[in-house]
N, CA and C atoms of all chains as a GROMACS GRO file, in nm:
protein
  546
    1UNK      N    1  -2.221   1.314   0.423
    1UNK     CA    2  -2.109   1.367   0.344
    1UNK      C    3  -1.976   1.303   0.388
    2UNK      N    4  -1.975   1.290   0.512
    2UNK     CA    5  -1.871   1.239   0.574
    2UNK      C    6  -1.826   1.111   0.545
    3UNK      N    7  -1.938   1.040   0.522
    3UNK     CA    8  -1.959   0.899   0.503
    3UNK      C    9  -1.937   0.852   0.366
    4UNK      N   10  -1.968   0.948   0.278
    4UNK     CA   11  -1.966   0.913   0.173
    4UNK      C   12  -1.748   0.916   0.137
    5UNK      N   13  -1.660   1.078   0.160
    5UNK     CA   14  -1.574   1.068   0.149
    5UNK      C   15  -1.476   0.948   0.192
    6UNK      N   16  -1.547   0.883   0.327
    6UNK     CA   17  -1.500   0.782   0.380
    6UNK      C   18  -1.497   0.685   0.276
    7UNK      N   19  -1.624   0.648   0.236
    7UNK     CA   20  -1.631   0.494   0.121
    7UNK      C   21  -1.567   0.541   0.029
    8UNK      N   22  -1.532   0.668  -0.001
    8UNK     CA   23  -1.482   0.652  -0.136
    8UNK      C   24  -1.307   0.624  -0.101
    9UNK      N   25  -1.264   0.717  -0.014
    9UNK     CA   26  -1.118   0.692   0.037
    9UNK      C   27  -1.086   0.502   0.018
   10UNK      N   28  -1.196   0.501   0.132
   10UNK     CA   29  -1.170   0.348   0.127
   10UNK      C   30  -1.159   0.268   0.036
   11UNK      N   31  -1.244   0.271  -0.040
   11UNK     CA   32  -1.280   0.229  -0.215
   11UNK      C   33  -1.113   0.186  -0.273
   12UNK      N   34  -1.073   0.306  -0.269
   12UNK     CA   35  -0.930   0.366  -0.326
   12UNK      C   36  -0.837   0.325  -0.226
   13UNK      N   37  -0.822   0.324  -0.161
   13UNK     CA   38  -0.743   0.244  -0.068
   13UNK      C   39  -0.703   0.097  -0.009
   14UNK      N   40  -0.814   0.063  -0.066
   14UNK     CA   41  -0.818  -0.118  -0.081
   14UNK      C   42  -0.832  -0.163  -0.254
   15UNK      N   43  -0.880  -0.093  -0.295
   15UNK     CA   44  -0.903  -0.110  -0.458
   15UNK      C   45  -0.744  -0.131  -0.506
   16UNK      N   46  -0.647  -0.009  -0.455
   16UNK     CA   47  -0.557   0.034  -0.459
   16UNK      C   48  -0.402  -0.069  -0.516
   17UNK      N   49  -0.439  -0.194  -0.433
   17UNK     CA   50  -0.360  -0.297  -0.430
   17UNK      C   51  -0.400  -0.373  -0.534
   18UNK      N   52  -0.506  -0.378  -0.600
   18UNK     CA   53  -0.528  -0.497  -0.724
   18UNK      C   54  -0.473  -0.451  -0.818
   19UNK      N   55  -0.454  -0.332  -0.862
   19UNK     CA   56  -0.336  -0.335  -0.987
   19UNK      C   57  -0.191  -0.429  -0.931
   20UNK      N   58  -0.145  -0.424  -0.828
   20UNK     CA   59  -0.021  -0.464  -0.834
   20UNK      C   60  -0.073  -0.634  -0.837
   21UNK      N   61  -0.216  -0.653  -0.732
   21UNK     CA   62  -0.193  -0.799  -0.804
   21UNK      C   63  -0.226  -0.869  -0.944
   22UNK      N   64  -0.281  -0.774  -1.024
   22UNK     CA   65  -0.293  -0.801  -1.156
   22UNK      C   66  -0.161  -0.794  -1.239
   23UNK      N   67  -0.088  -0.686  -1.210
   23UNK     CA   68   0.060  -0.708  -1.278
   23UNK      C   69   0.135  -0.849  -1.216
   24UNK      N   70   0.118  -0.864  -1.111
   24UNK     CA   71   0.203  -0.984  -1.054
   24UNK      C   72   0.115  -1.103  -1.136
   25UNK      N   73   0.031  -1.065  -1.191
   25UNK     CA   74  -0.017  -1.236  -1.232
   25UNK      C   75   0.015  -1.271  -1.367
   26UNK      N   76   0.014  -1.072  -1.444
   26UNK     CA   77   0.060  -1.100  -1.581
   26UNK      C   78   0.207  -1.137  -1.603
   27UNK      N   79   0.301  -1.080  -1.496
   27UNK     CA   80   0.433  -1.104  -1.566
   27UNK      C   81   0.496  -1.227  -1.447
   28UNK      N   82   0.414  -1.279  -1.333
   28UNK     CA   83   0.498  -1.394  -1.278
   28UNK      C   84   0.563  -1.310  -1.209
   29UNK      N   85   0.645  -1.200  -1.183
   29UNK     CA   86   0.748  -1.158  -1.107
   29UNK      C   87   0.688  -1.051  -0.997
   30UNK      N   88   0.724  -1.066  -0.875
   30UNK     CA   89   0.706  -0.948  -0.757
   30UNK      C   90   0.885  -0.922  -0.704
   31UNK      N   91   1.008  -0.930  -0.807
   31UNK     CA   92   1.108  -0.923  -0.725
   31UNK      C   93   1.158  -0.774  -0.673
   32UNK      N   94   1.083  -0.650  -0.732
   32UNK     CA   95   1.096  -0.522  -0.664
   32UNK      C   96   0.997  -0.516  -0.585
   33UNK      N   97   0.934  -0.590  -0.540
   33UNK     CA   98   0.825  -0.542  -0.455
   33UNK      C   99   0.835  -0.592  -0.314
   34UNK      N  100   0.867  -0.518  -0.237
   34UNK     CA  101   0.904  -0.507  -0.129
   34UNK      C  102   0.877  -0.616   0.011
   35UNK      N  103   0.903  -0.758   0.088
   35UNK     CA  104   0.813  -0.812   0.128
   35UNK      C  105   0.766  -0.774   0.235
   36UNK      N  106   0.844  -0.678   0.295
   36UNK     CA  107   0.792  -0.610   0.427
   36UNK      C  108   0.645  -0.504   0.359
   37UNK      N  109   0.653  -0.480   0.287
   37UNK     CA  110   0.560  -0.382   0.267
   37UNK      C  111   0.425  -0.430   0.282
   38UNK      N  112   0.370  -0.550   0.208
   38UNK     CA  113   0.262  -0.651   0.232
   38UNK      C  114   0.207  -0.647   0.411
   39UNK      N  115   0.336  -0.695   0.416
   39UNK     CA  116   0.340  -0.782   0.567
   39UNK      C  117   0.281  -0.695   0.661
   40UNK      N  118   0.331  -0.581   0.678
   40UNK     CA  119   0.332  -0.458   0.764
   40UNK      C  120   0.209  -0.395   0.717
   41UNK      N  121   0.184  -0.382   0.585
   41UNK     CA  122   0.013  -0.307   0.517
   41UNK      C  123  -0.105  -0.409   0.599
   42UNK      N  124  -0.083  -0.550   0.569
   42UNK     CA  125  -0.152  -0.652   0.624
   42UNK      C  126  -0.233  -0.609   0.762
   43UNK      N  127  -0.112  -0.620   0.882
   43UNK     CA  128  -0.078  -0.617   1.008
   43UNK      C  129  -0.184  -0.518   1.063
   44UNK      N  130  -0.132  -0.357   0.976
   44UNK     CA  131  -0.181  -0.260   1.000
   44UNK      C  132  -0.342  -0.231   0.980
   45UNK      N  133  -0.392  -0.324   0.841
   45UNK     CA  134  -0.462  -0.300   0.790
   45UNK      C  135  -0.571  -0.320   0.893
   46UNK      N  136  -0.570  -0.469   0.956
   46UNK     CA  137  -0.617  -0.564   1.003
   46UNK      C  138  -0.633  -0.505   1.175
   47UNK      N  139  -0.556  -0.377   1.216
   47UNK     CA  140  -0.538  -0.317   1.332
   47UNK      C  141  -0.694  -0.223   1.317
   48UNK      N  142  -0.673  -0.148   1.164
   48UNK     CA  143  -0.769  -0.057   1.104
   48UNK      C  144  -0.910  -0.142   1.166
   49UNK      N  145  -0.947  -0.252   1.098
   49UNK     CA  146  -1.038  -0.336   1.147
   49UNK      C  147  -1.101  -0.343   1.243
   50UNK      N  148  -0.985  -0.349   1.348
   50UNK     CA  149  -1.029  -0.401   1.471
   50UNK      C  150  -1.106  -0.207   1.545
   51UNK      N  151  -0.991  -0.140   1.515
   51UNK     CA  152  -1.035   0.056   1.532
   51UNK      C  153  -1.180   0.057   1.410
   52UNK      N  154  -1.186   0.033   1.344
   52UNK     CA  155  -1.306   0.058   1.271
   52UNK      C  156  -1.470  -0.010   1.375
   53UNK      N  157  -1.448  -0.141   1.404
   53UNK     CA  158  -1.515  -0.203   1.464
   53UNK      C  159  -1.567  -0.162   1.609
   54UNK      N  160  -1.456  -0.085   1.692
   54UNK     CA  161  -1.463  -0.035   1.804
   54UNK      C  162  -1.541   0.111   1.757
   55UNK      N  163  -1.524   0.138   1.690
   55UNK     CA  164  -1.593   0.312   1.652
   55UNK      C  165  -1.704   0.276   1.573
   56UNK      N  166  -1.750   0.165   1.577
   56UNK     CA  167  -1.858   0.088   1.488
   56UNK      C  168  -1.862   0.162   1.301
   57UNK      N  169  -1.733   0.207   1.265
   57UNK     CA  170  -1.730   0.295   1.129
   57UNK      C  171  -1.715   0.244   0.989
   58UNK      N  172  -1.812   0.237   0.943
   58UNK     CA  173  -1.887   0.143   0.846
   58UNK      C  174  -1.781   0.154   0.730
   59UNK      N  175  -1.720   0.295   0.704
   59UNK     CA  176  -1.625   0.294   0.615
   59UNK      C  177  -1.504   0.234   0.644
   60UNK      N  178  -1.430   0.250   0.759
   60UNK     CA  179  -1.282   0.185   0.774
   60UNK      C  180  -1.343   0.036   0.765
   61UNK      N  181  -1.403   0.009   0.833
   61UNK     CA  182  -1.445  -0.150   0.827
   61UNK      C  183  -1.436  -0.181   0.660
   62UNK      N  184  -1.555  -0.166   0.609
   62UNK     CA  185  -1.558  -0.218   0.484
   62UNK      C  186  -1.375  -0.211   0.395
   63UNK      N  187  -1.326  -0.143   0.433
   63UNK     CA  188  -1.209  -0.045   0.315
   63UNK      C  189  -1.080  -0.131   0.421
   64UNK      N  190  -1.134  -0.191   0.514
   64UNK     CA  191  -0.982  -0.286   0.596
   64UNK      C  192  -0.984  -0.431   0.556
   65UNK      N  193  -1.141  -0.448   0.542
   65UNK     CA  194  -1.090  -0.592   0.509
   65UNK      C  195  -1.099  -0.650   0.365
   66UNK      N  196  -1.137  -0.563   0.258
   66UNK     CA  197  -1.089  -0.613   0.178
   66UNK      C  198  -0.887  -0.589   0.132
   67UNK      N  199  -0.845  -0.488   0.183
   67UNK     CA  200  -0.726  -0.419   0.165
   67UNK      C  201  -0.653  -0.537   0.242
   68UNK      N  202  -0.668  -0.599   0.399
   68UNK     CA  203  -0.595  -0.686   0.471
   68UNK      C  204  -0.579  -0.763   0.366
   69UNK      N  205  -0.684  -0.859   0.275
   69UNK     CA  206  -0.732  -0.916   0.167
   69UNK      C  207  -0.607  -0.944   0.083
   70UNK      N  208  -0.633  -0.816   0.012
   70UNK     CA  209  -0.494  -0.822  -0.084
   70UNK      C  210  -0.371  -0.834  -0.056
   71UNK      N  211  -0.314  -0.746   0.089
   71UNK     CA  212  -0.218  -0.727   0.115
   71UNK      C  213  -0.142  -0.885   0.140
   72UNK      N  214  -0.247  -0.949   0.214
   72UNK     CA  215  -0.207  -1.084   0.198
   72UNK      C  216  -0.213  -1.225   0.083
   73UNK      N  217  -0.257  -1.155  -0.027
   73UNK     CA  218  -0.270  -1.215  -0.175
   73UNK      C  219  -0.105  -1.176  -0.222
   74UNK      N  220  -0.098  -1.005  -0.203
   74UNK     CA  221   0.014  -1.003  -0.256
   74UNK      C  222   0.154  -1.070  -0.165
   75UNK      N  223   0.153  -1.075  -0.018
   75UNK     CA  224   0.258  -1.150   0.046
   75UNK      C  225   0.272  -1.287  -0.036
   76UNK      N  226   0.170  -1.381  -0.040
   76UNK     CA  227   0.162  -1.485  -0.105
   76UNK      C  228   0.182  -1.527  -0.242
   77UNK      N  229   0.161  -1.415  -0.342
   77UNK     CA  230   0.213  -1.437  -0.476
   77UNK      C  231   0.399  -1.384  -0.490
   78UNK      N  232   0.411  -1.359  -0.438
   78UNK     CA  233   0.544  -1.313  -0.379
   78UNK      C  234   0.627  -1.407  -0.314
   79UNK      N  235   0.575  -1.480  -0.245
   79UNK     CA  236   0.638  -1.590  -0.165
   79UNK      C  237   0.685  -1.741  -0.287
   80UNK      N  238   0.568  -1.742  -0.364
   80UNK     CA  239   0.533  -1.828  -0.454
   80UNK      C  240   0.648  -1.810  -0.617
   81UNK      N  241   0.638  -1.676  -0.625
   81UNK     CA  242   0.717  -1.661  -0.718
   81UNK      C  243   0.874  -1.655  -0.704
   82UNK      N  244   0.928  -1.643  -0.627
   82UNK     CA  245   1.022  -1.614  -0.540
   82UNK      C  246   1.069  -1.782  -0.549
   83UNK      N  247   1.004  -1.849  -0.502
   83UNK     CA  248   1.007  -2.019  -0.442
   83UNK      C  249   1.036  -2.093  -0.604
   84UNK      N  250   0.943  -2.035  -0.740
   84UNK     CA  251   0.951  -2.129  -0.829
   84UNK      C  252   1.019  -2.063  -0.886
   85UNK      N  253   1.112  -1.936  -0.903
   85UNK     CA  254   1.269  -1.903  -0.933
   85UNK      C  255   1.343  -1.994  -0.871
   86UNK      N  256   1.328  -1.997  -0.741
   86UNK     CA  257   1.460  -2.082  -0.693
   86UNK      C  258   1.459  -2.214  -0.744
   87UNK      N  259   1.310  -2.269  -0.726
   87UNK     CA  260   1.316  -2.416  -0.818
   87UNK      C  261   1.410  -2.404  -0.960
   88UNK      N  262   1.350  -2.298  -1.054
   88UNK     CA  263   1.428  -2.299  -1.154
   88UNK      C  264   1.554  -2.333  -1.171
   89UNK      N  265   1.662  -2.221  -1.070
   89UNK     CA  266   1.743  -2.188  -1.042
   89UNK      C  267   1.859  -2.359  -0.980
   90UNK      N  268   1.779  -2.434  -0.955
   90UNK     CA  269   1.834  -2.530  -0.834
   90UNK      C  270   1.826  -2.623  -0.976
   91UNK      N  271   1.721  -2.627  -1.053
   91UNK     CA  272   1.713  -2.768  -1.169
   91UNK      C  273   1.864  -2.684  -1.290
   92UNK      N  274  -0.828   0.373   2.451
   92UNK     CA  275  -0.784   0.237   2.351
   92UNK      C  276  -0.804   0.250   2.258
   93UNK      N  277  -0.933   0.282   2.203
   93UNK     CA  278  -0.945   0.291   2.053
   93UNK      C  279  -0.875   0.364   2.035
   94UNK      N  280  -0.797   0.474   2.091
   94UNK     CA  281  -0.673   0.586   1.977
   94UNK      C  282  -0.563   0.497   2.011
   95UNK      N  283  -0.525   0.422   2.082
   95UNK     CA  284  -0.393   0.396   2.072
   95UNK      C  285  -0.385   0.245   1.942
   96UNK      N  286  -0.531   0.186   1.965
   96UNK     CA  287  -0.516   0.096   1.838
   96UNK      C  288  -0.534   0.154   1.734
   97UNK      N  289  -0.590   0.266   1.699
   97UNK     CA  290  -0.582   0.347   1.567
   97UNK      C  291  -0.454   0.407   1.575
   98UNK      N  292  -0.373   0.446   1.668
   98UNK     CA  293  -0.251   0.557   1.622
   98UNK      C  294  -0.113   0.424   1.597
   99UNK      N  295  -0.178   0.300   1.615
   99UNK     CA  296  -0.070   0.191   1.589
   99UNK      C  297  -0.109   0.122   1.485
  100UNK      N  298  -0.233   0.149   1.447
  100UNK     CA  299  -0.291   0.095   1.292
  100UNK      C  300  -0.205   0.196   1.209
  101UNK      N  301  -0.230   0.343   1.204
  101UNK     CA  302  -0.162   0.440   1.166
  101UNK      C  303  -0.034   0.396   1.085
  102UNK      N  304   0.039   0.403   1.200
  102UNK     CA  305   0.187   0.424   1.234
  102UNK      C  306   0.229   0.257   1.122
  103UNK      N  307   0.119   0.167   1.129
  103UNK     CA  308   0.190   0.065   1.053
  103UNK      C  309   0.129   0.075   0.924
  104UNK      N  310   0.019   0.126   0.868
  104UNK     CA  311  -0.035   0.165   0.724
  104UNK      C  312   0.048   0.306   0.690
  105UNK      N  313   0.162   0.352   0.740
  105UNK     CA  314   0.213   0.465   0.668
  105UNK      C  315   0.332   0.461   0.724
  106UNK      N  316   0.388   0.351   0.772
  106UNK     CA  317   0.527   0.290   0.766
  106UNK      C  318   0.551   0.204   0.686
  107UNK      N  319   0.480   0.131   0.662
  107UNK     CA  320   0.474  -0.014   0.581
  107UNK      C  321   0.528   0.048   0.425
  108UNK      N  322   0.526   0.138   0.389
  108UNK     CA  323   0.562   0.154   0.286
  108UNK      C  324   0.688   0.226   0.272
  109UNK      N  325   0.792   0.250   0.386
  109UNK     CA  326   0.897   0.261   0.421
  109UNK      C  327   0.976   0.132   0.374
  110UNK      N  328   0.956  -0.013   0.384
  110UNK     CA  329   1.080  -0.092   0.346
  110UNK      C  330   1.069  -0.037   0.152
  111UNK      N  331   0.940  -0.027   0.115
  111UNK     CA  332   0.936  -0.036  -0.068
  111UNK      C  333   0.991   0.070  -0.129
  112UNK      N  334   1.049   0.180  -0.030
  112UNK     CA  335   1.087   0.334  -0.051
  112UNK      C  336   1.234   0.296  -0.048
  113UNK      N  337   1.277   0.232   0.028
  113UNK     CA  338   1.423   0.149   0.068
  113UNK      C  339   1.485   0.118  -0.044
  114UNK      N  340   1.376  -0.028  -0.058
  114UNK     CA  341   1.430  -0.133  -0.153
  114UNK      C  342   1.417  -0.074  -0.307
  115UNK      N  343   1.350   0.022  -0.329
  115UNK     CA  344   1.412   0.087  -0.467
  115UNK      C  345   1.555   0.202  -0.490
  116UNK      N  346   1.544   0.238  -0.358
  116UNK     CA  347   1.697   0.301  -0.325
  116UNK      C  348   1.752   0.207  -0.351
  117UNK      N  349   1.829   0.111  -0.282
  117UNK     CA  350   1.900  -0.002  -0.291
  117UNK      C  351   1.931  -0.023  -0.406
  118UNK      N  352   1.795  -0.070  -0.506
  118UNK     CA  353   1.751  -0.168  -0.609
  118UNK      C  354   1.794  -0.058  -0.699
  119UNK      N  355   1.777   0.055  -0.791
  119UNK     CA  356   1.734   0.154  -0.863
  119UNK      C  357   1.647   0.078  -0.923
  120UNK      N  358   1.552   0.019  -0.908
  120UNK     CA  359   1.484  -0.047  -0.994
  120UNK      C  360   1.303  -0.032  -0.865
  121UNK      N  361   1.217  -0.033  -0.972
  121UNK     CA  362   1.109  -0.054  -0.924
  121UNK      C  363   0.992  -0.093  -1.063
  122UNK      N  364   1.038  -0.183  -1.149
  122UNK     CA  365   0.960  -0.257  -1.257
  122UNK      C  366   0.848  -0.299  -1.214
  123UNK      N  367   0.846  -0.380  -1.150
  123UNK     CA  368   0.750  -0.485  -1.074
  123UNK      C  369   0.637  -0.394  -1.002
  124UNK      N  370   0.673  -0.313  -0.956
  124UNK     CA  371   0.606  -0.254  -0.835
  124UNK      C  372   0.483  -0.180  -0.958
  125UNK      N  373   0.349  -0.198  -0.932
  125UNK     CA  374   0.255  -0.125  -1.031
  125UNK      C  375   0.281   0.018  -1.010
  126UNK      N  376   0.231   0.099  -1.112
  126UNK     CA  377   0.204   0.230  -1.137
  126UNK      C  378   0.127   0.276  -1.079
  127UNK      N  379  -0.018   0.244  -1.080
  127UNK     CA  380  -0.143   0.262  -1.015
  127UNK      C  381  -0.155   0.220  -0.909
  128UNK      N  382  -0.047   0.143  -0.804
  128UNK     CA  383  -0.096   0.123  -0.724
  128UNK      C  384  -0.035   0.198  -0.604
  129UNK      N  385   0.045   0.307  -0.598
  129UNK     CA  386   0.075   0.436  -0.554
  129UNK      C  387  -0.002   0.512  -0.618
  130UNK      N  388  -0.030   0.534  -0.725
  130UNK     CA  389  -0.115   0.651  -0.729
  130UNK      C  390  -0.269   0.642  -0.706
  131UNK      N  391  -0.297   0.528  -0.708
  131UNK     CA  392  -0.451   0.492  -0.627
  131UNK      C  393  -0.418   0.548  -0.514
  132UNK      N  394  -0.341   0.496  -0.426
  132UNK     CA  395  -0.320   0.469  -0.296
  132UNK      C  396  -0.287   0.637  -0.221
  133UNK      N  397  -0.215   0.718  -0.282
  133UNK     CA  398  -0.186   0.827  -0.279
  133UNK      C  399  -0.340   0.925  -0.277
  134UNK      N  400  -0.454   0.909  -0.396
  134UNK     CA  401  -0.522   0.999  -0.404
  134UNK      C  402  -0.655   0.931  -0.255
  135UNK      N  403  -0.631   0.790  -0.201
  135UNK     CA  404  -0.720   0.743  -0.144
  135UNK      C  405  -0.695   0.793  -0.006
  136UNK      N  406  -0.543   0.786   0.016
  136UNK     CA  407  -0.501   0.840   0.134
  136UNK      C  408  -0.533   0.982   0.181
  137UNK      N  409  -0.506   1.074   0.060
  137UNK     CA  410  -0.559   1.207   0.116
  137UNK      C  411  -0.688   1.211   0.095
  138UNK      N  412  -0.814   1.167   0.042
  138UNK     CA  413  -0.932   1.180   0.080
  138UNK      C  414  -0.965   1.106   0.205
  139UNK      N  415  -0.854   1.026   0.284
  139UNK     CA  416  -0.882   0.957   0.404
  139UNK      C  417  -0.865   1.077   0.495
  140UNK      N  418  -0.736   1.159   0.463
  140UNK     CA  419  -0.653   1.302   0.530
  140UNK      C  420  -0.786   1.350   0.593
  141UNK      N  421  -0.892   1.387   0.396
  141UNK     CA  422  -1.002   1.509   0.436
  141UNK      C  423  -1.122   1.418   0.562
  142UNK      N  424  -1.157   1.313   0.568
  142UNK     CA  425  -1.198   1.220   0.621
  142UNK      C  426  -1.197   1.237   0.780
  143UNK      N  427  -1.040   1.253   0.789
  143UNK     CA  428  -1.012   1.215   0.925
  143UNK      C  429  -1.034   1.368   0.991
  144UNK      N  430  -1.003   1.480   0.914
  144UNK     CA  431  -0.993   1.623   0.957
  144UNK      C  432  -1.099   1.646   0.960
  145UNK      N  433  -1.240   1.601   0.901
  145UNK     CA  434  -1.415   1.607   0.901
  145UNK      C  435  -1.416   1.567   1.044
  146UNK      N  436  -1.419   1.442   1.083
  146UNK     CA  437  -1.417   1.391   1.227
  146UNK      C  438  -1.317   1.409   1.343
  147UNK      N  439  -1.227   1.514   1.282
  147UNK     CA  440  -1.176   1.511   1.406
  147UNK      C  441  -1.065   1.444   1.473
  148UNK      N  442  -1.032   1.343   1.379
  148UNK     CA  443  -0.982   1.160   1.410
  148UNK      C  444  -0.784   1.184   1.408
  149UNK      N  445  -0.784   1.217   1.492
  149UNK     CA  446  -0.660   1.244   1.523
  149UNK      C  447  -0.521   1.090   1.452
  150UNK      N  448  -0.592   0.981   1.487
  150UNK     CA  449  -0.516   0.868   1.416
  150UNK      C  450  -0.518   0.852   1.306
  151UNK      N  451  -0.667   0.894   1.194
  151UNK     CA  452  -0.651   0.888   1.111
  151UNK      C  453  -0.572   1.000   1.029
  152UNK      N  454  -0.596   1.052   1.067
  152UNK     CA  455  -0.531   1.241   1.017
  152UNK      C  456  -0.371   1.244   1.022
  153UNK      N  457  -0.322   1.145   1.133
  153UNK     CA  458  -0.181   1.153   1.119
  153UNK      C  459  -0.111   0.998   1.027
  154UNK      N  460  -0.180   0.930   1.012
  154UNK     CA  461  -0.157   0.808   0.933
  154UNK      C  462  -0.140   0.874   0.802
  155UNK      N  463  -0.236   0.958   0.773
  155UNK     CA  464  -0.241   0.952   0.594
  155UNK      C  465  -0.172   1.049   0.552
  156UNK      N  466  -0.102   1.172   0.645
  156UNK     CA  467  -0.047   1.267   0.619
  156UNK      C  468   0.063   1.191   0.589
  157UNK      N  469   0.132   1.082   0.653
  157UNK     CA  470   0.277   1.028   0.644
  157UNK      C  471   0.292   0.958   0.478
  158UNK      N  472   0.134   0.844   0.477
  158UNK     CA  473   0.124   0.717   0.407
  158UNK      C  474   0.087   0.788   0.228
  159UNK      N  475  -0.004   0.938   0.283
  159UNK     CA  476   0.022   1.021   0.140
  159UNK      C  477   0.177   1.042   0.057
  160UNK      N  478   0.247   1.106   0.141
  160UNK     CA  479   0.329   1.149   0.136
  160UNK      C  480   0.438   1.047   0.045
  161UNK      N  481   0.448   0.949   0.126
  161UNK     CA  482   0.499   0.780   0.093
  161UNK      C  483   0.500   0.764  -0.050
  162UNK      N  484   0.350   0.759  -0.067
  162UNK     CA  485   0.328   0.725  -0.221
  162UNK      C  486   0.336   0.794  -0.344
  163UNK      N  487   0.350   0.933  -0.268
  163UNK     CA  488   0.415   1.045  -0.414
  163UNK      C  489   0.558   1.000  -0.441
  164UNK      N  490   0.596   0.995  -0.338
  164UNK     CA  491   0.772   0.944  -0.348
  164UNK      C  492   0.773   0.833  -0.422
  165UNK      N  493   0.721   0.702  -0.385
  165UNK     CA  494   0.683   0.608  -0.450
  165UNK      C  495   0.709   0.619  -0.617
  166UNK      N  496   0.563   0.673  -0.621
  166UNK     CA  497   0.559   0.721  -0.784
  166UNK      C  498   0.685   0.783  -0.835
  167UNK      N  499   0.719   0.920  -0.797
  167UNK     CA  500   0.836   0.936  -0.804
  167UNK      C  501   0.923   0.894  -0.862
  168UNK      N  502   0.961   0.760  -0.780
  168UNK     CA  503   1.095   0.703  -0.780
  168UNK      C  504   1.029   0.595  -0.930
  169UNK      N  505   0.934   0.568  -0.907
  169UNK     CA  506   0.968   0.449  -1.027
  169UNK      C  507   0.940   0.539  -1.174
  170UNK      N  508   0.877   0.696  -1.191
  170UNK     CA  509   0.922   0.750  -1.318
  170UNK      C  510   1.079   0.778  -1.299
  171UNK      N  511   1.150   0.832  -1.212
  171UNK     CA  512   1.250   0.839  -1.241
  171UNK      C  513   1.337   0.710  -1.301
  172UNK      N  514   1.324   0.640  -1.246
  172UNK     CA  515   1.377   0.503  -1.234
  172UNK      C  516   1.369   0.439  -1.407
  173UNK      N  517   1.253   0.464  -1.464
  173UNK     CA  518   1.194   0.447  -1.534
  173UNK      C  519   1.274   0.526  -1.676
  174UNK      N  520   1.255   0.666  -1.668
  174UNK     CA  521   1.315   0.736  -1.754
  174UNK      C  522   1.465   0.686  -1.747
  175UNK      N  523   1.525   0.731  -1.625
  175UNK     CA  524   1.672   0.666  -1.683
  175UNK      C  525   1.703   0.528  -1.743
  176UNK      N  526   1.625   0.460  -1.750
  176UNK     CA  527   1.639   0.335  -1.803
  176UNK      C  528   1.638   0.349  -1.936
  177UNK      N  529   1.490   0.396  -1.977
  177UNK     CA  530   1.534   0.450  -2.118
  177UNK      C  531   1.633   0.507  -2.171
  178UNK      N  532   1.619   0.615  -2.078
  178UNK     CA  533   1.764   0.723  -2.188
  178UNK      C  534   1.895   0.582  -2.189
  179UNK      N  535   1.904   0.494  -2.078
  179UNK     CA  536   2.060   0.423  -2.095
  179UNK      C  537   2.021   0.303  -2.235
  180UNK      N  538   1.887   0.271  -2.260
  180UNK     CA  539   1.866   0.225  -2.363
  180UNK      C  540   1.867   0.248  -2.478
  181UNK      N  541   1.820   0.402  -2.511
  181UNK     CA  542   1.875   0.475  -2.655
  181UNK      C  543   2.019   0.494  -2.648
  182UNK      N  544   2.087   0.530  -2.535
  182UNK     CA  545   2.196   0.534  -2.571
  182UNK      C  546   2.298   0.432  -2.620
   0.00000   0.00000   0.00000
């Protein structure tokens, strides 16, 4: 039972982030979206990992690394969009 | 060790969303930022809450109480944000 609430949390918790990278792909823009927020979700996520691994817990594990995943998809589409404004901006 | 790398996994999966709480203060704006991806994140976190209070898990239990919390505000802010935009648009 326990296990199960776990995968599902997790599910939802790493799932969680692909809407925002699906909007970032439809409209090109992440400029409200925060870049510390990625960075720090990342960091943390990736801490989760390492505590999941030590408690051998099948749910944080699975639900950290796809979430580290995104968090660092979204730093990167962010970085990218950000970069080919300024190109714009400079031509 | 394992609690102090979980209560610093914690502390950065339910801080991390402290700069995006900021930068829409700042901003009044939160367009960009998805809909669903606070409110995923919100309903994933407190089934992490019930999760962590099943086991006991003192790091997890205090991470998601904060990182829940986070993402109602979140949401929050971008209907508000949202509605007033409209109303300044009919008007």
């Amino acid at each position: 039972m326990e296990t199960i609430i776990g995968l599902v949390a997790g599910a939802l918790t790493s799932f969680g982030f692909v809407p925002q990278i699906v909007k970032g792909l439809k409209t090109k823009k992440m400029e409200d979206v925060s870049y510390y927020m990625p960075v720090i979700l990342a960091v943390g996520m990736s801490l989760w990992l390492v505590y999941g691994l030590l408690r051998r817990d099948i749910a944080i594990i699975a639900a950290n690394i796809f979430g580290t995943a995104c968090n660092i998809v979204i730093v990167a589409m962010k970085r990218m969009y950000e970069r080919n404004r300024d190109i714009k901006n400079y031509i």
